[in-house]
C-alpha positions, -999 to 999 in steps of 0.1 A, spaced: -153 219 163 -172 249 158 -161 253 120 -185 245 87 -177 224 62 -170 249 31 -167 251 -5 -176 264 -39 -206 285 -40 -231 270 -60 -216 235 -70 -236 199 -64 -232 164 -74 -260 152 -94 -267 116 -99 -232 108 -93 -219 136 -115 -197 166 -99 -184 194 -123 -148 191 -132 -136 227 -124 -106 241 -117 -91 233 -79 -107 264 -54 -85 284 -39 -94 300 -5 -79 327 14 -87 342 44 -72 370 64 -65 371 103 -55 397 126 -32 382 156 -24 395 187 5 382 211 2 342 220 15 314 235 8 289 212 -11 279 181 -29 251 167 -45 246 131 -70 217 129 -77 211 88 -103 181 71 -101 189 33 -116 165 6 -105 151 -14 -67 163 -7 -54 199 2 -29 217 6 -25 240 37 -7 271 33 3 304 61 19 336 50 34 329 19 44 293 24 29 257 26 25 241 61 46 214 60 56 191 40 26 161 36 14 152 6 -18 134 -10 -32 146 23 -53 130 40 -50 94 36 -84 81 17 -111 69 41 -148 58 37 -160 93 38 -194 88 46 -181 69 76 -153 87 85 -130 112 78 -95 121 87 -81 158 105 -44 167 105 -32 188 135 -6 215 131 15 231 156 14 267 144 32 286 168 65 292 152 48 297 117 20 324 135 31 358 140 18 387 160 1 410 132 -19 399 99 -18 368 85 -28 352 53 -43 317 53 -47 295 23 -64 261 10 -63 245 -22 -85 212 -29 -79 187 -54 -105 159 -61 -88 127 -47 -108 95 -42 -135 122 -29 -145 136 -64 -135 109 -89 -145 120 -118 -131 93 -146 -146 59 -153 -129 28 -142 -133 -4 -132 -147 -2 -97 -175 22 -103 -156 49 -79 -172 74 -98 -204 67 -80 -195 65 -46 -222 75 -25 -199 99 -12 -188 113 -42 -190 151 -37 -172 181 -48 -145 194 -28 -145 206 4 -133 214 39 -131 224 75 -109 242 94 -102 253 131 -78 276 145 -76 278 185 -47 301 199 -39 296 236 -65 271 233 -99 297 222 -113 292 190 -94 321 172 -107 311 130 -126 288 116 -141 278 82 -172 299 69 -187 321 50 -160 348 55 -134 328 37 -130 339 -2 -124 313 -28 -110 317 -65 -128 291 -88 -109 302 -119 -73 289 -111 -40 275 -125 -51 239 -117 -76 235 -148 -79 195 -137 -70 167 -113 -80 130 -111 -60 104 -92 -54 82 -118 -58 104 -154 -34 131 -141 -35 167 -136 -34 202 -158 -19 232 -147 -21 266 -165 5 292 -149 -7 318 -168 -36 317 -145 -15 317 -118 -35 348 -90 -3 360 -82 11 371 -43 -24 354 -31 -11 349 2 1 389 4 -16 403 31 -19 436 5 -36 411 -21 -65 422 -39 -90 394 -38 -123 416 -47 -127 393 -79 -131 364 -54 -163 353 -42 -175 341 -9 -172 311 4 -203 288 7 -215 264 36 -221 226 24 -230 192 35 -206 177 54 -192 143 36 -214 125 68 -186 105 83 -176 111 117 -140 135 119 -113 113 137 -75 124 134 -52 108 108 -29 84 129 -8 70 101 27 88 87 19 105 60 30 107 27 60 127 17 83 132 -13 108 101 -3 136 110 -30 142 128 -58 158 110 -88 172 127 -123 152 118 -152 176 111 -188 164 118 -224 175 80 -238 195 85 -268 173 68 -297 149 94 -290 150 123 -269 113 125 -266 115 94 -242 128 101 -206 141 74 -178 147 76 -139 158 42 -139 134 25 -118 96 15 -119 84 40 -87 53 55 -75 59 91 -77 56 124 -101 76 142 -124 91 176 -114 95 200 -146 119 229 -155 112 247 -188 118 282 -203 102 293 -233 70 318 -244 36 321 -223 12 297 -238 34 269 -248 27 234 -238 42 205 -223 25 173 -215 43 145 -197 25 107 -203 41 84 -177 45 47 -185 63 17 -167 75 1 -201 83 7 -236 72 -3 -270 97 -28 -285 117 0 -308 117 27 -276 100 49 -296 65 52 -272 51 49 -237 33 15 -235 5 18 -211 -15 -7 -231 -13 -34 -201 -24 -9 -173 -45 20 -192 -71 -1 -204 -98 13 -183 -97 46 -194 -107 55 -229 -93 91 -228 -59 96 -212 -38 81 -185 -10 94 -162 -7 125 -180 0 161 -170 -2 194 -192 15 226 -182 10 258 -200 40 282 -197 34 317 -183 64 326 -203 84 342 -171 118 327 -172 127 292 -161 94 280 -143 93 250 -122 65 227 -113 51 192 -104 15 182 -98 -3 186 -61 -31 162 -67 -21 130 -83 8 102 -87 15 78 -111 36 46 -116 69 47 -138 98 46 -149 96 63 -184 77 95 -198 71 107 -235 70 144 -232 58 171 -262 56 201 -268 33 222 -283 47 258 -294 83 276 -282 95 260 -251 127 240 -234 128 212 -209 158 225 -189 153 194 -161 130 165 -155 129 146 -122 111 119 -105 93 126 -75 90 89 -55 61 96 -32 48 70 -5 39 70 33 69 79 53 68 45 74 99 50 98 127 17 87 124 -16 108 151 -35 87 171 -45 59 190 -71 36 219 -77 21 227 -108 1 259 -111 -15 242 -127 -46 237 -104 -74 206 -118 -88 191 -119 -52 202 -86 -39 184 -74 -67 153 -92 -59 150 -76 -24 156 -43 -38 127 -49 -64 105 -62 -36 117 -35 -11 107 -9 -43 76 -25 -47 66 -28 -12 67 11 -9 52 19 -45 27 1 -33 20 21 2 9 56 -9 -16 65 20 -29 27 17 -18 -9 7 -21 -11 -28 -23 -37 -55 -5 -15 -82 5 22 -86 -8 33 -120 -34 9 -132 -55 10 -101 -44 22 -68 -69 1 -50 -61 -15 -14 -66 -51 -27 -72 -68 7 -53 -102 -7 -23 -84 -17 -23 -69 14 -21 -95 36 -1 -118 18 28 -95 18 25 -76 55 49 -97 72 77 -84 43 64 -47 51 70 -52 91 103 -63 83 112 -38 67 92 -7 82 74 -1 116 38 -4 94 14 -8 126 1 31 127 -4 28 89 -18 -7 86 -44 1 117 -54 34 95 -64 10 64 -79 -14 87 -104 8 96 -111 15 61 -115 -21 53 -140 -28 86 -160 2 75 -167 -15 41 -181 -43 62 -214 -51 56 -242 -64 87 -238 -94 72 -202 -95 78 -190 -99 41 -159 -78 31 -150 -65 -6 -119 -72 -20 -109 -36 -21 -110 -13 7 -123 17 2 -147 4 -17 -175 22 -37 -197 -5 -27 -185 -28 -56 -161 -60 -50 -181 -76 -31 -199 -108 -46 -166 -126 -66 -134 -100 -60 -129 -115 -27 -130 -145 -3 -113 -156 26 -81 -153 14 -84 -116 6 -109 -109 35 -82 -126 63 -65 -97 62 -84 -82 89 -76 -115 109 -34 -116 96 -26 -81 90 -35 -75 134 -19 -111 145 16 -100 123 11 -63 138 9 -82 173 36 -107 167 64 -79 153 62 -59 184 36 -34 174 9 -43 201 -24 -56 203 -36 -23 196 -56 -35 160 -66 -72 178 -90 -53 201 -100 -28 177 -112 -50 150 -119 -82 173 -157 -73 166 -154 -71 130 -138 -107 129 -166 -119 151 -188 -107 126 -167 -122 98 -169 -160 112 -206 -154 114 -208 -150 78 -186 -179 69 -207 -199 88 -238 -184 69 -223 -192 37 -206 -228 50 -219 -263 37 -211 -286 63 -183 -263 74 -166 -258 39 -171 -224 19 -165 -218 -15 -164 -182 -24 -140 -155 -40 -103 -159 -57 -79 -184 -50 -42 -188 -63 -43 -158 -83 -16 -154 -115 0 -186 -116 15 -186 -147 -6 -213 -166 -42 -200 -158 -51 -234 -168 -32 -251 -131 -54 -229 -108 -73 -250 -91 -110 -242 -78 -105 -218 -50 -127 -243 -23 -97 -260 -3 -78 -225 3 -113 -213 7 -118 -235 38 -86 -234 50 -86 -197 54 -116 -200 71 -102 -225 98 -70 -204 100 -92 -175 107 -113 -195 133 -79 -203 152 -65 -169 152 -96 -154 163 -99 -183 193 -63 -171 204 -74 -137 201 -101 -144 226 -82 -159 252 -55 -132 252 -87 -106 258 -102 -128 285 -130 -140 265 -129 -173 276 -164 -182 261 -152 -170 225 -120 -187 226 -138 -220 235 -167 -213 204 -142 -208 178 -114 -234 186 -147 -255 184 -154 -237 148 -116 -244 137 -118 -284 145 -152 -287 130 -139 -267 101 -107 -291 100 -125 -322 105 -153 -310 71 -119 -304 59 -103 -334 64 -131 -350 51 -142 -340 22 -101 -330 5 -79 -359 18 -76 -383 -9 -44 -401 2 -13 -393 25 -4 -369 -4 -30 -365 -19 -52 -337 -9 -81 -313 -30 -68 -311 -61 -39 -325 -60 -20 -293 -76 11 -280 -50 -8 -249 -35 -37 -274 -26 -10 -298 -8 8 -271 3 -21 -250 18 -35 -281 40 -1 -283 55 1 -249 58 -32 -245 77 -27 -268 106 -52 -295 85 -27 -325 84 -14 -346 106 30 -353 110 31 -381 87 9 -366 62 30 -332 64 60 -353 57 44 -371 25 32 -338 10 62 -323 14 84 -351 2 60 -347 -28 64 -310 -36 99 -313 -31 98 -342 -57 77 -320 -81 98 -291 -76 132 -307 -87 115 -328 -114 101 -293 -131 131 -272 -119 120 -255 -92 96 -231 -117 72 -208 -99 42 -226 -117 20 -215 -86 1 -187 -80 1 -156 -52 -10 -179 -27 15 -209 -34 43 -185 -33 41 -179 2 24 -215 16 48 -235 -8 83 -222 6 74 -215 41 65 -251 46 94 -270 27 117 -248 51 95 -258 80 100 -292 73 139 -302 62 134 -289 21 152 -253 24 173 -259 -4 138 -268 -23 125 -239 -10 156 -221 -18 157 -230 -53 122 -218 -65 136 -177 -56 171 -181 -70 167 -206 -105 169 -184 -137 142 -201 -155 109 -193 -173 87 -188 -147 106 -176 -117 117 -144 -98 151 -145 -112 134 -142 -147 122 -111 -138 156 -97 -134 170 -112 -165 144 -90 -182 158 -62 -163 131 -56 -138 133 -31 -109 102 -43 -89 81 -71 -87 61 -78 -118 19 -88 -117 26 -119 -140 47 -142 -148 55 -127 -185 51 -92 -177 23 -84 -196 2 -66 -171 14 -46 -142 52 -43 -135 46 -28 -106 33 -53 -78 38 -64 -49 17 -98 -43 45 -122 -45 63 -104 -25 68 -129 3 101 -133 -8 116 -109 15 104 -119 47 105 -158 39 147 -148 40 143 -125 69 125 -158 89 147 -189 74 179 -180 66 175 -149 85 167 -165 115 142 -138 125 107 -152 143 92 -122 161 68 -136 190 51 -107 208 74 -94 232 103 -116 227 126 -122 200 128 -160 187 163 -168 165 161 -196 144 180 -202 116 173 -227 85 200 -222 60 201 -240 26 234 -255 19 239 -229 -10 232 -199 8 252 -170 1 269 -149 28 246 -120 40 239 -97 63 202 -91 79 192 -63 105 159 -62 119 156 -28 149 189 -34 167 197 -72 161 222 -81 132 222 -113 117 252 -126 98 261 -157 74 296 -161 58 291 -191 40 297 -214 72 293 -196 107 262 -178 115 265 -147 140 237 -128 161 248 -91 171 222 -82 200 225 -46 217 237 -48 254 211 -59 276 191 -76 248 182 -113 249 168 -133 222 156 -174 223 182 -193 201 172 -219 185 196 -243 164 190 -268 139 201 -293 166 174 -284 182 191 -267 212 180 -235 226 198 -210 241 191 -174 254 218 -152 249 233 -113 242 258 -96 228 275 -115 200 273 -154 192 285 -171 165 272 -207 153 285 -232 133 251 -246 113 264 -274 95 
């Protein structure tokens, strides 16, 4: 490109410290003659917002998705031939700050990254394919606009009465404007953005609840932003705090539980009225999670209308669920809400507290997100911002991006296997081996440092079962630890022989049985007996390939013992949630298995709904975030067992396990419909569609069109 990164004349970061200053607004004029066609490439940091006579180019938001930006950064390409016309035209940028400029404290130090930088960007026009505009010092740029702040997670303020008017009229007088100024360029290299992007998903009505009309509810815990419509006089204020819960009475927002890290304000936008009729906004530059808001004003004004705004990735829909169970269809709808909260741009752990791409959370629930959307293009695009947090060594942090924190305790080989799981689940749900080959280096690299840090093969670093809800049954993290590490080994030795690396597969299947027999060694007390002995340590040596059929039988005889003595509680953490069912269904406990999702007790999923949840909560009690989406295995552990759905890499495995008190449901994954009435199971495959059957008889059929099975 032959365009210069641009921005605000005479503004540096200095020591870490950028000014906070109103967005820029740029504007430049262009003279076009007639064309064939037209094409806009645009980098601007942290977001923008691209705009062509009058209007906004399309309709992305938080654009573009975060990256490591002194490693790279991501360019959107617009078609701009039916939005061009023959004549003048009037471009426009605006930047908000984004991950690039972060300007409040937390708990991740993201207001020092190294890249941190005021805003900035670059743009190239070519028209019939010659450079026709580009991003320089002829560009003007306002410094004194409507959009007095913006941080990702503190919120945004907007003053319409500094609003510059028709500043995308070709006519406009921009004399008051200054010039433009060339910058450093954020250092990464400029790749384009692959992923979907993010988009307004739905719009939901937002109700004044009837205790006190200060308090506003859509109904639902989302990720999102809150559209406004007042009236009133020019300098009146309204500021909107958004909150996921209540205190007791319903009289406040309580953000106590995720707002702890900032000392100031959180998730709160201020407009000041121009005093020109009904006006209508919603912040550029930001979203929140909620479901409530506590809005004020200060001087004469009306809220006419409030609405929420959901905002995530716009991941195209792979699948979908329908139990006829009331407390269960609820529970997919929460995860389903949850999952998608929790996929603004990246993976996230949360959508209000933190917004960080928590590699655990990640990987434990991607198998639940490629059920329900094709994720490949948008998991690849976070990949790459997890392997270029990777240090030489090979260690990982446990958030990626990362400022260049996380690394030395918020992470471990259960969160860093995401870069191993996340590509084999891309692979296996029919989204190619695309992300294998990519990151196959980095997992190289990885093993390396497992073996660096390894003590006769077993490694002790990081988190382990995460939120159980007795802190005090977490067990040391060693045993999933090792067993990660092994699993890792073994994935990365199949990778290798699919690639034709023949030596590799060899060197690591000789890793994984050296890991399993240190493994072996040092954590098998007894047939039963393994680590610990708590249920994620039994459950995680079956689950990792490190027992033998006998002892697989024994542990699971034992947890299903457990389970029913203690009624089926979830008394586990992140990680037992998805080893613990998985491998009673595996092994002739379903209804075990079964149990744990659908009792009502104190501490299960069902809970949550009692307490009249609409996604999946942090915690067992609720008392942190009630927006997460770590235990959110559920959905695809129905999807696989009852469901029947195995995806294998090119073909399509059936097999159903159904507990005896399943209820009737209906599953669809792409074009293949799987049914249960209480007593037959049915597979609807498109003509010309096959799919491996396999029955709990064992038998195995290929078949298309319908079938219907009698399971019991």
């Amino acid at each position: 490109m032959k365009s210069k990164w641009i921005g605000v004349p005479g503004v540096c970061c200095h020591n870490w410290v950028a000014p906070v200053l109103p967005a820029p607004y740029f504007r430049r004029k262009l003279d076009v003659g007639a064309f064939r066609k037209a094409e806009l490439t645009i980098c601007g940091l942290g977001f923008y917002e691209l705009y062509l006579n009058g209007a906004k180019v399309g309709d992305r938001e938080l654009d573009p998705v975060v990256s490591i930006f002194d490693k790279h950064v991501r360019s959107v390409c617009f078609d701009l031939s039916g939005l061009l016309k023959n004549g003048i035209n009037i471009f426009g940028v605006i930047l908000g700050n984004g991950w690039y400029n972060t300007s409040e404290k937390d708990g991740w130090n993201f207001d020092k990254a190294v890249w941190k930088d005021y805003p900035k960007f670059r743009l190239e026009l070519r028209i019939d394919d010659e450079v026709a505009l580009v991003s320089d010092e002829s560009w003007k740029v306002l410094t004194d606009g409507p959009i007095r702040f913006d941080a990702l997670r503190i919120g945004e303020d907007y003053d319409a009465r500094k609003e510059p008017g028709n500043w995308l009229d070709p006519d406009y007088d921009d004399a008051a404007w200054v010039s433009a100024a060339r910058v450093h360029s954020p250092g990464g290299v400029m790749t384009e953005m692959t992923s979907e992007p993010c988009r307004v998903l739905e719009t939901l009505p937002m109700k004044q609840i009837p205790r006190n009309k200060a308090i506003w509810d859509c109904g639902v815990n989302l990720a999102g932003r809150t559209r406004l419509t007042v009236r009133g006089k020019a300098g009146a204020k309204v500021t909107i705090i958004h909150g996921e819960k209540l205190f007791r009475w319903g009289d406040d927002v309580d953000n106590a539980a995720i707002g702890h890290f900032y000392k100031d304000r959180f998730q709160t936008t201020v407009y000041t009225l121009k005093g020109e009729g009904e006006e209508v906004w919603e912040p550029r530059f930001t979203y929140y999670g909620f479901q409530y808001c506590k809005v004020t004003v200060e001087g004469e004004a009306e809220i006419v209308k409030l609405e929420a705004r959901r905002i995530g990735t716009d991941l195209k829909s792979a699948g979908s669920l329908e139990i006829q169970h009331p407390d269960l269809a609820k529970l997919m709808r929460m995860t389903q809400n949850s999952y998608i909260s929790n996929f603004v741009g990246i993976p996230t752990d949360c959508p209000h507290r933190e917004k960080n791409g928590w590699t655990g959370d990640a990987q434990l629930a991607c198998e639940t997100g490629l059920f329900l959307y094709d994720g490949a293009a948008a998991y690849t695009a976070w990949l790459e911002v997890m392997a270029d947090c990777q240090r030489p060594s090979g260690q990982f942090p446990g958030i990626a991006p990362s400022s260049g924190g996380c690394y030395n305790w918020w992470a471990g080989p259960a969160w860093d296997s995401a870069i191993f799981v996340i590509p084999e689940a891309i692979y296996r749900f029919g989204g190619g081996d695309g992300a294998i080959r990519k990151f196959y280096p980095n997992m190289c690299q990885y093993i390396e440092y497992c073996l660096a840090m390894a003590d006769d093969y077993i490694v002790h670093f990081g988190l382990g079962d995460w939120c159980a809800a007795d802190p005090t049954t977490i067990p040391s993290s060693i045993l999933t630890d090792t067993g990660y590490f092994a699993y890792d080994a073994k994935l990365l030795a199949g990778f290798a022989r699919m690639l034709g690396k023949e030596e590799d597969a060899s060197k690591y299947e000789d890793i994984f049985d050296k890991v399993r027999a240190s493994f072996r060694k040092k954590f098998r007390k007894g047939t039963a007996d393994w680590g610990s002995g708590m249920m994620v340590d039994l459950a995680a040596s079956v689950y990792f390939g490190m027992t033998e059929p006998e002892e697989t039988a024994a542990i699971c005889a034992e947890l299903d013992k457990r389970l029913k003595a203690d009624g089926h509680l979830l008394s586990f953490g992140i990680l037992g949630a998805k080893f613990i069912p998985r491998i009673l269904a595996d092994n002739g406990y379903a209804d075990t298995a079964y149990a744990i999702f659908s009792q009502p007790a104190y501490p299960g999923y069902v809970d949550w709904v009692r307490h009249h949840a609409t996604s999946l909560w942090e915690n067992a009690p609720g008392t942190a975030s009630r927006n997460h989406i770590m235990f959110g295995d559920i959905y695809a552990w129905f999807m696989a067992y009852p469901g029947g759905f195995r995806p294998q890499a090119g073909k399509l495995v059936i097999q159903p396990v159904m507990p005896s008190s399943m209820p009737a449901f209906t599953a669809r994954w792409h074009d293949v419909t799987a049914r249960w009435d209480g007593e037959h199971y049915s597979v609807e495959l498109p003509e010309g569609a096959t799919a491996e059957v396999i029955l709990p008889d064992g038998s195995s059929r290929i078949q298309s069109g319908t079938a219907v099975y009698k399971l019991n």
